[in-house]
Phi, psi and omega in degrees: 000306170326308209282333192284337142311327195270357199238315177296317182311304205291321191293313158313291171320299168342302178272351160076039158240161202208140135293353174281333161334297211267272168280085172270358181227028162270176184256314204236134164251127179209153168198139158281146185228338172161155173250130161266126212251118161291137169244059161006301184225100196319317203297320176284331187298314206274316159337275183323280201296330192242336169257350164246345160244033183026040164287145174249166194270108172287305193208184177199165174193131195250139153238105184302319170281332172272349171074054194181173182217120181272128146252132186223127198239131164261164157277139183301318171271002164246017147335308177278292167327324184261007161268347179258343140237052183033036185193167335284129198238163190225095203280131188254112159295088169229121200278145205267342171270150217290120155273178156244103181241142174210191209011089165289338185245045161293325210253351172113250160164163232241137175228171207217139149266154171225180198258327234192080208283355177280333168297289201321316174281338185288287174348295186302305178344283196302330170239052144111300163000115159264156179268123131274000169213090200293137183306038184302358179234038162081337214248302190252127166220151168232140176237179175208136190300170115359285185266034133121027181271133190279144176212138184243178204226120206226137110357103193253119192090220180267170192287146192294212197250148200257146195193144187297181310312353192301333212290294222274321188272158218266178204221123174227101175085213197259165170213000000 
């Protein structure tokens, strides 16, 4: 846990960010800054998250003595901004020696806005992706990585308007 403190203060420094840097006239200094994900397998982990749900890859940091690797991954529109405060960033954790991980959806789950959540499921669809909790009120879909992280899919603004097949289709495993 230290070294892994000892690798964000570096990766913050890299950007020369501080929170008083950001908020100077708060009371409270808070931010969101990422969530960490544990990876079994990178390669499925980053397959899942940057080539079917198109997040991209801000940065990485490999540790050869701790034995392991951070990818910190954004939404395409928030790209710049999380290279420039780290932040909101999807942190991918992969330990280089073989683990074992599950319940993922202990910690709860990383959500998204999209333009369009029936294109977006269509999309996921066409590459492979299950809906487990299908966009049926226009508003809500839920998926899950390779390692079992529940991720939900928000609508942006009000909910489209309801439609086959989404209307229709069932809730598959947990989300």
């Amino acid at each position: 846990m230290v070294e892994g403190r000892a690798v964000y203060r570096s990766l913050r420094q890299q950007v020369g960010l501080g929170l008083k840097s950001c908020y100077r006239h708060r009371e409270h200094l808070m931010r969101y800054l990422h969530t960490m994900i544990r990876a079994a397998n990178l390669d499925d982990t980053l397959d899942f998250f940057v080539d079917k749900l198109g997040l991209v890859e801000a940065y990485r940091y490999d540790n050869d003595a701790g034995r392991f690797t951070l990818v910190f991954l954004s939404a395409p529109d928030d790209l710049e901004g999380a290279k420039s405060r780290q932040a909101p960033l999807v942190e991918i954790t992969h330990n280089w020696d073989s683990q074992t991980y599950d319940g993922g959806r202990n910690f709860g789950h990383l959500a998204y806005q999209v333009d369009d959540i029936y294109a977006t499921c269509q999309q996921l669809l066409d590459k492979g992706v299950t809906l487990n909790r299908p966009p049926r009120d226009g508003r809500m879909a839920f998926i899950r990585s390779p390692d079992g992280i529940s991720i939900e899919l928000l609508q942006s603004g009000d909910a489209l308007p309801l439609q086959e097949p989404w209307q229709s289709m069932e809730n598959i495993g947990e989300w």
